[in-house]
Chimera marker file (.cmm) of the C-alpha trace (Angstrom):
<marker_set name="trace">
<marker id="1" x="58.563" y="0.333" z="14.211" r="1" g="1" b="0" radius="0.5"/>
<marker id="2" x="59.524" y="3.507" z="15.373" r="1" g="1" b="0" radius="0.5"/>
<marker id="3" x="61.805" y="4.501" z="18.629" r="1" g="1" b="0" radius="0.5"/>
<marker id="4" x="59.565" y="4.417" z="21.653" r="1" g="1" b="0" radius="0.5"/>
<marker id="5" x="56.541" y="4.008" z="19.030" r="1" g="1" b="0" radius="0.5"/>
<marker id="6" x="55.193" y="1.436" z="15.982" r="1" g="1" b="0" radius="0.5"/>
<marker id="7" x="53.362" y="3.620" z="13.665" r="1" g="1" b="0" radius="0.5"/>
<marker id="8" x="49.501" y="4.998" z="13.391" r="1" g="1" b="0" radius="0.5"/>
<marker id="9" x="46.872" y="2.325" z="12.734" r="1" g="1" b="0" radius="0.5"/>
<marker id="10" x="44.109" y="4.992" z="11.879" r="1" g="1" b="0" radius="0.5"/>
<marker id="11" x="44.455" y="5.125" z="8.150" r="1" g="1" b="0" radius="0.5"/>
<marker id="12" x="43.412" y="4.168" z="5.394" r="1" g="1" b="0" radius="0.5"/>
<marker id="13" x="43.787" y="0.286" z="5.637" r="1" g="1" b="0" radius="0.5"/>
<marker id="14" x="45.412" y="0.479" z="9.226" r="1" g="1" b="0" radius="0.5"/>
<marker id="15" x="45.108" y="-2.585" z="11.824" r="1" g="1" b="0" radius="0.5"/>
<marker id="16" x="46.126" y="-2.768" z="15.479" r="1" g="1" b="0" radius="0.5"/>
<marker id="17" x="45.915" y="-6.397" z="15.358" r="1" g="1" b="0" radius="0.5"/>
<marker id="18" x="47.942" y="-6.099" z="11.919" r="1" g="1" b="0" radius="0.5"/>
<marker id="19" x="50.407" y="-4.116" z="13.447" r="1" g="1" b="0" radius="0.5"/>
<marker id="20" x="50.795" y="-6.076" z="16.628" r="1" g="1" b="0" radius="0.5"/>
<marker id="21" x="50.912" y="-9.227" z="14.440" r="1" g="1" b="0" radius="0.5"/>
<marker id="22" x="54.068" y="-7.809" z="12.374" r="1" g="1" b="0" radius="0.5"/>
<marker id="23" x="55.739" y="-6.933" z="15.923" r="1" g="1" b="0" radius="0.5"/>
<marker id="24" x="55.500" y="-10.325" z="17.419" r="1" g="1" b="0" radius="0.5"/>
<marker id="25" x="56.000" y="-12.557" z="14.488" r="1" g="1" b="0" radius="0.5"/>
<marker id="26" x="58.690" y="-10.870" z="12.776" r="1" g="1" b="0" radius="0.5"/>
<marker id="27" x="60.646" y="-8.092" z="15.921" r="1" g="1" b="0" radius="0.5"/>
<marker id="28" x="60.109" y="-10.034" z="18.519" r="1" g="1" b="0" radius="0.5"/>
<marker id="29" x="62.191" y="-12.816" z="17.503" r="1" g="1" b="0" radius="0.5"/>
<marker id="30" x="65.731" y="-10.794" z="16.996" r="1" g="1" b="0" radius="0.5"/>
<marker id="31" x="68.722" y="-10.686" z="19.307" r="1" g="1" b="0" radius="0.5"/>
<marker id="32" x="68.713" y="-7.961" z="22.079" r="1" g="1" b="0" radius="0.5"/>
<marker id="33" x="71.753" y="-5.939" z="20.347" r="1" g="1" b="0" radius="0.5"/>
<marker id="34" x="70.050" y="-5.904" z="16.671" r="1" g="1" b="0" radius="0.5"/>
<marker id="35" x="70.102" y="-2.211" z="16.061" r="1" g="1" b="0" radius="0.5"/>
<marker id="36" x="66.577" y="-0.817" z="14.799" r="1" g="1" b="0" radius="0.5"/>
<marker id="37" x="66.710" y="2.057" z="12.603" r="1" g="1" b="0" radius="0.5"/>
<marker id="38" x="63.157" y="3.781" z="11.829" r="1" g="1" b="0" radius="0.5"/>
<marker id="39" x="62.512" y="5.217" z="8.443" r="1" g="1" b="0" radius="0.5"/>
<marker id="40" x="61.519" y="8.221" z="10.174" r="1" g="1" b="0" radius="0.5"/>
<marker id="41" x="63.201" y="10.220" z="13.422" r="1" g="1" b="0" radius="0.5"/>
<marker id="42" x="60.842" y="11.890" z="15.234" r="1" g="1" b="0" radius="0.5"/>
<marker id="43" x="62.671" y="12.115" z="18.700" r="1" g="1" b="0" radius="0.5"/>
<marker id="44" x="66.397" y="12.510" z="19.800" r="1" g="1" b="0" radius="0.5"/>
<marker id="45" x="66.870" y="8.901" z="19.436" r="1" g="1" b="0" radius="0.5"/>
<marker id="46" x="67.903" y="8.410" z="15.564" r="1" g="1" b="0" radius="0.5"/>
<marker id="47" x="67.893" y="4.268" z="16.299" r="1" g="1" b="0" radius="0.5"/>
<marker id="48" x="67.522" y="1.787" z="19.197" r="1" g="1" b="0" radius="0.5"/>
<marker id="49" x="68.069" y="-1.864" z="19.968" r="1" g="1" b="0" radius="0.5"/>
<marker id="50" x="65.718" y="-4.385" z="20.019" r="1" g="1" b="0" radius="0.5"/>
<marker id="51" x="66.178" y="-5.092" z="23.155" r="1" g="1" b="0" radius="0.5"/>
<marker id="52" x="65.649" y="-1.469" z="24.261" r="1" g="1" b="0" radius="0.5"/>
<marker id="53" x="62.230" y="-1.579" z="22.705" r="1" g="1" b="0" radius="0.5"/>
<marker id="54" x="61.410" y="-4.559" z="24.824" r="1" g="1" b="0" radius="0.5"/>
<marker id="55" x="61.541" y="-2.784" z="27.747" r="1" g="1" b="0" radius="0.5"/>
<marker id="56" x="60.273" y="0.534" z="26.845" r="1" g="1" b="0" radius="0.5"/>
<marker id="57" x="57.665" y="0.260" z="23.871" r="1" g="1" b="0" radius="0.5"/>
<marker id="58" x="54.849" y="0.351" z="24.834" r="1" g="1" b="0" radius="0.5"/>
<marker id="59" x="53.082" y="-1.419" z="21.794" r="1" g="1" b="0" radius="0.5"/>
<marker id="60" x="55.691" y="-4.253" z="23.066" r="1" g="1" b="0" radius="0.5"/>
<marker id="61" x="55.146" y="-4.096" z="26.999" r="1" g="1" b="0" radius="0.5"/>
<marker id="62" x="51.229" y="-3.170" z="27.175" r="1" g="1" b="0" radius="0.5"/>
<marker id="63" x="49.819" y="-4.905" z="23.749" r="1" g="1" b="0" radius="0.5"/>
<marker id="64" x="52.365" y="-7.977" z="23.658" r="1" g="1" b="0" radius="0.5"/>
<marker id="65" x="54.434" y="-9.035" z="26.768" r="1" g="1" b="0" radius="0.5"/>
<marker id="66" x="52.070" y="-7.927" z="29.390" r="1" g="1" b="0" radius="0.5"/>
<marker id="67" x="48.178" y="-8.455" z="27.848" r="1" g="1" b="0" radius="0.5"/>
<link id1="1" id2="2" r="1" g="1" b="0" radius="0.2"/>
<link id1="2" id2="3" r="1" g="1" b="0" radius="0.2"/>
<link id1="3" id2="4" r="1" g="1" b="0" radius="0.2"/>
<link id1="4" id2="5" r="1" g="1" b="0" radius="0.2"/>
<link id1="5" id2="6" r="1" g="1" b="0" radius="0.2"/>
<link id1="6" id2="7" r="1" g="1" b="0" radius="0.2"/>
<link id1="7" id2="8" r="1" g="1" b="0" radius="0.2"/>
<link id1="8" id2="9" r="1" g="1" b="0" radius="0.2"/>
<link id1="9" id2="10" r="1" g="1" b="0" radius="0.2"/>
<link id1="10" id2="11" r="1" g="1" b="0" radius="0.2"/>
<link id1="11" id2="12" r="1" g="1" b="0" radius="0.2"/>
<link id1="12" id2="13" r="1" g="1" b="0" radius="0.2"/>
<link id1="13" id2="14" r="1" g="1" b="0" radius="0.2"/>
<link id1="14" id2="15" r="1" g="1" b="0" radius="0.2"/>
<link id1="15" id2="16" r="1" g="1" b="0" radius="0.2"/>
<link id1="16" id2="17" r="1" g="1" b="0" radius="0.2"/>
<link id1="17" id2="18" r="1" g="1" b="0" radius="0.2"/>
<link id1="18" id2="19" r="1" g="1" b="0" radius="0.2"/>
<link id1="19" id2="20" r="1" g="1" b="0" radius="0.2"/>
<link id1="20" id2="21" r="1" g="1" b="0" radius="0.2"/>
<link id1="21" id2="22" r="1" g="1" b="0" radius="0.2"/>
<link id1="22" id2="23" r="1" g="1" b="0" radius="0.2"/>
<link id1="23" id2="24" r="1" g="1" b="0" radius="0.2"/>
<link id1="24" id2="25" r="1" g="1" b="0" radius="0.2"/>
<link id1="25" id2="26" r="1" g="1" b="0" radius="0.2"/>
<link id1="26" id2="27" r="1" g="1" b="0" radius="0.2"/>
<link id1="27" id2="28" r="1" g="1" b="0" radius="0.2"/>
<link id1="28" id2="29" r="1" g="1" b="0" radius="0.2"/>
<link id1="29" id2="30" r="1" g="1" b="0" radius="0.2"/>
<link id1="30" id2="31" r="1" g="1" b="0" radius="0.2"/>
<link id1="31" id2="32" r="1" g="1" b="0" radius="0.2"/>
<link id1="32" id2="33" r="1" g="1" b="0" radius="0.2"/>
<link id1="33" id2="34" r="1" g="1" b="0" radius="0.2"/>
<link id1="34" id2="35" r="1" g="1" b="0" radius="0.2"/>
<link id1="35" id2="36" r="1" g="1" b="0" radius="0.2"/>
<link id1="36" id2="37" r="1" g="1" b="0" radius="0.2"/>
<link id1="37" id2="38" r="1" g="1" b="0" radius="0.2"/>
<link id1="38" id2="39" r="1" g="1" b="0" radius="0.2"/>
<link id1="39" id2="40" r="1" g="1" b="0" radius="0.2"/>
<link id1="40" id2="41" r="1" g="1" b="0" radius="0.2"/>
<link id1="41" id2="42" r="1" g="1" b="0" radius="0.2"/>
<link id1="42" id2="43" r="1" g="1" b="0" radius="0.2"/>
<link id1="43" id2="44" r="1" g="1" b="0" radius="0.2"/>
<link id1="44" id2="45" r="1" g="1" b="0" radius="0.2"/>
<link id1="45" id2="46" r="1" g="1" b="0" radius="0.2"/>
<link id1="46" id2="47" r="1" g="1" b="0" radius="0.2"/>
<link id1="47" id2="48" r="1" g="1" b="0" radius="0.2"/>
<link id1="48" id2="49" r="1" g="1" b="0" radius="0.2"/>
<link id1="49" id2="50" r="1" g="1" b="0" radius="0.2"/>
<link id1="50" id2="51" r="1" g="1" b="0" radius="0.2"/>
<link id1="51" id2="52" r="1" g="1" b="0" radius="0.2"/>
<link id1="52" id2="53" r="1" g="1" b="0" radius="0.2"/>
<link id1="53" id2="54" r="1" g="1" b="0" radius="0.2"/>
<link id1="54" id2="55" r="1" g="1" b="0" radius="0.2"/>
<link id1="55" id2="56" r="1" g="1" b="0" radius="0.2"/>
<link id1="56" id2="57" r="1" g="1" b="0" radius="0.2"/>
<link id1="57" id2="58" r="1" g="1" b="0" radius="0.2"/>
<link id1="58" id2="59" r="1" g="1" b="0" radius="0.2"/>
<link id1="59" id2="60" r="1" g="1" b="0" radius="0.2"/>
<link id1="60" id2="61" r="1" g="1" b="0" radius="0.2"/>
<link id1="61" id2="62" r="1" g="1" b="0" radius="0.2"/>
<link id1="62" id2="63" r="1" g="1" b="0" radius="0.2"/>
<link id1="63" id2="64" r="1" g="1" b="0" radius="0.2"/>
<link id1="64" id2="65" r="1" g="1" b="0" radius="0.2"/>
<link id1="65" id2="66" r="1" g="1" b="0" radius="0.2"/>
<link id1="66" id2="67" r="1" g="1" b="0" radius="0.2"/>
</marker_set>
């Protein structure tokens, strides 16, 4: 997972219902203040909280808490 983002789906191998899968069964389930920091920064966010991404990813609020 990625700040505001989770990651392409549109390689090689790459699932959307993989993807959403790994958010719900193993993200989902932290506290609110874990701290999430992505392998990559691509924005001026370095990290984020979990419960930050809960209210603002949209891979979380479209695909998972709001289908």
């Amino acid at each position: 997972m990625f700040v505001g983002d989770a990651g392409r789906t549109d390689r090689k191998d790459g699932s959307l219902d993989r993807l959403i899968w790994s958010l719900k069964t193993k993200l989902l389930g932290l506290e609110d203040d874990t701290r999430i920091w992505p392998g990559h920064d691509y924005g001026n966010r370095p990290n984020t909280t979990m419960g930050h991404e809960k209210k603002e990813n949209p891979y979380i609020t479209d695909f998972i808490l709001d289908p």
